[in-house]
C-alpha positions in Angstrom: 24.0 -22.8 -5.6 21.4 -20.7 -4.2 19.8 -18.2 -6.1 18.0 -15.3 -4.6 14.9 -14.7 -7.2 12.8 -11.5 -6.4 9.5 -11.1 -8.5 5.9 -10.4 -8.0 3.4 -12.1 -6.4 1.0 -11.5 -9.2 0.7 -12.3 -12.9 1.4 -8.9 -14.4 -0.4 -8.2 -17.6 1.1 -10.1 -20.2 1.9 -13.7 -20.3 5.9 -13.2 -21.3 5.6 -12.5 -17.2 4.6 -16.0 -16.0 6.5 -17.7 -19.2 9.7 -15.5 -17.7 9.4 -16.8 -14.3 8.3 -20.6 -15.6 11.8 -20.8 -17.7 13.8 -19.1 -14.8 12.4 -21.7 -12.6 12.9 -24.7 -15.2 16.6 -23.6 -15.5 17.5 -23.3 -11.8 15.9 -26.8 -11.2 17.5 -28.6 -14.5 20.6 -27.3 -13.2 19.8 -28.6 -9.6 20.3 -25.4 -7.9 17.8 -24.4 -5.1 15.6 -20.8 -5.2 15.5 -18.7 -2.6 12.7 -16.6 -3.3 9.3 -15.0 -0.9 7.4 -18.2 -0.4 3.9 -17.3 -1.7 1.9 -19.5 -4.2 0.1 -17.3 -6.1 1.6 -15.4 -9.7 5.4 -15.1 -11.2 6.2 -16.6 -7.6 4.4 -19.6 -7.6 5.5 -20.0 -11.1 9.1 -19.9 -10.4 8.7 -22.9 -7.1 6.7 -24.8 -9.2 8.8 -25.2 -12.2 11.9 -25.7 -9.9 10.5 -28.5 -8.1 9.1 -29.8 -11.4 12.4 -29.6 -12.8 14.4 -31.6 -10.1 15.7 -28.4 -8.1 14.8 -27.1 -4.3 12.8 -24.1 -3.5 13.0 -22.2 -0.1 10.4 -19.9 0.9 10.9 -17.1 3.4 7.8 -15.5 4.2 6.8 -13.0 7.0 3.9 -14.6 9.3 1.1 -12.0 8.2 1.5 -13.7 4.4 1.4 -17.5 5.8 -1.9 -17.9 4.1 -0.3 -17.4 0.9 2.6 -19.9 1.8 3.0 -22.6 -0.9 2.5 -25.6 0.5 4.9 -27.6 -1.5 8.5 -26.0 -0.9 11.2 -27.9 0.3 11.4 -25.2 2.9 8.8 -22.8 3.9 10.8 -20.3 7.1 8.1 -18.4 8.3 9.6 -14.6 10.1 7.9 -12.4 12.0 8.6 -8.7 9.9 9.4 -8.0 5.8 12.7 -6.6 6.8 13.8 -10.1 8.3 12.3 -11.8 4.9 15.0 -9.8 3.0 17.5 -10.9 5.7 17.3 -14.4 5.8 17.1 -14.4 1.9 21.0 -12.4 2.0 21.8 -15.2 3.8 20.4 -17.9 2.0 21.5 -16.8 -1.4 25.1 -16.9 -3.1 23.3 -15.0 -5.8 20.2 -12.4 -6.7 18.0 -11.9 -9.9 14.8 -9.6 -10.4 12.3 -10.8 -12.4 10.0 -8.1 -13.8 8.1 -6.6 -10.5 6.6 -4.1 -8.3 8.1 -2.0 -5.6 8.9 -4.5 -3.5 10.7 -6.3 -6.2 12.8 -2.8 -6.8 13.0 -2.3 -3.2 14.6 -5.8 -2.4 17.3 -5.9 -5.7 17.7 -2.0 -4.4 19.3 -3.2 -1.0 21.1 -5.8 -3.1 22.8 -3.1 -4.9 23.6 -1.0 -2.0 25.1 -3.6 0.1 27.2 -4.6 -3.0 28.1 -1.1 -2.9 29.6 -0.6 0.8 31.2 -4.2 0.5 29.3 -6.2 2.5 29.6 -9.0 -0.1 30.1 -9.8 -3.5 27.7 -12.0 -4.5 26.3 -11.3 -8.3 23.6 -8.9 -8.9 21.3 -9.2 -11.6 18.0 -7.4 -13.2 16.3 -9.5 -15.7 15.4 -6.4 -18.3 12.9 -8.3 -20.2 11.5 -6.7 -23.4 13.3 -3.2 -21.5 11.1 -3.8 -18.7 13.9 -2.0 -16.8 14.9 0.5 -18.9 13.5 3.4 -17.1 15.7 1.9 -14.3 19.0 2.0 -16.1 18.7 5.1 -17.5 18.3 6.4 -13.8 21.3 4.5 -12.8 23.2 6.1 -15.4 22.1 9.7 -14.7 23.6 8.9 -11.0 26.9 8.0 -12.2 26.5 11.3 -15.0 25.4 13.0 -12.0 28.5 11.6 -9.5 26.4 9.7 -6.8 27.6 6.6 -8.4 30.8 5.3 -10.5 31.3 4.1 -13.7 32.8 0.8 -11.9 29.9 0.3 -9.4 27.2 0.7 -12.5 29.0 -2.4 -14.1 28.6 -4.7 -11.1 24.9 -4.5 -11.8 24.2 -6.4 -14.4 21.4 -6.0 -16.8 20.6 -9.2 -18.8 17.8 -9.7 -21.6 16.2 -13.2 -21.3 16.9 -15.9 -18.3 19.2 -18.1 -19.5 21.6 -15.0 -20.0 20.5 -14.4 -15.9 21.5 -17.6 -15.4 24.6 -17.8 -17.0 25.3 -14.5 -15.3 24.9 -16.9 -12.1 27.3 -19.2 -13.4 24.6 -21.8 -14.4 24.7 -23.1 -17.8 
């Protein structure tokens, strides 16, 4: 399987970030499944490759030219693109599934077109938000208020699945 992991590309604040992405990364490759993730070395992303290869799994890298000083250099892949918007593509192709890992805006902005193509149909494919310590909260709550609010259904809230530590976001994956 291929799993989609979106996260930042630096450390955050706390060290439950980099432990987060460390046993994400540990699990994928124990289970010898391959990442998919943005292809940079440095913080919760180099963290996650590193304890997949570590841990016997793959890890492909898509990363836009303009970042290819950042590239890890140890990936089983590394696909260089030319634009951000083709990074996201290639990873929708790649993946079967898609977790965020505590982020940024890009990391919102990249499970955000997850959701949304989910949405319209365009696949299936399962959709999860890593909520540790109710990192995500804030974003829940919002997603709620849209279905209160009827820009959103009960049914299409549920598809998106909010999960407390990894190993529940990889069993939501189907990996035990």
């Amino acid at each position: 399987m291929n799993i989609a992991v979106y996260l930042a590309s630096t450390p955050g604040n706390h060290s439950k970030y980099a432990e987060c992405a460390n046993e994400v990364g540990e699990r994928i490759g124990e289970a010898g499944h391959t990442l998919v993730y943005g292809g940079a070395d440095d913080g919760c992303m180099g963290i996650v490759a590193d304890a997949v290869l570590a841990y016997g799994g793959k890890a492909i890298g898509v990363i836009p030219g303009f970042f290819s000083p950042r590239a890890h250099q140890g990936l089983t892949q590394l696909i260089t693109v030319e634009t951000m918007g083709e990074r996201k593509k290639k990873m929708i192709e790649l993946a079967d599934a898609f977790i965020a890992l505590p982020g940024g805006p890009g990391t919102i902005e990249e499970i955000s077109e997850i959701i949304s193509a989910r949405r319209i149909g365009l696949f299936q494919k399962p959709c999860i938000i890593l909520n540790l310590d109710g990192f995500y909260d804030d974003l829940k709550r919002q997603y709620e208020r849209m279905v209160e609010e009827g820009f959103l259904t009960d049914e299409e809230l549920n598809r998106i699945q909010f999960v407390a530590t990894p190993k529940d976001a990889l069993n939501a994956c189907g990996v035990q």
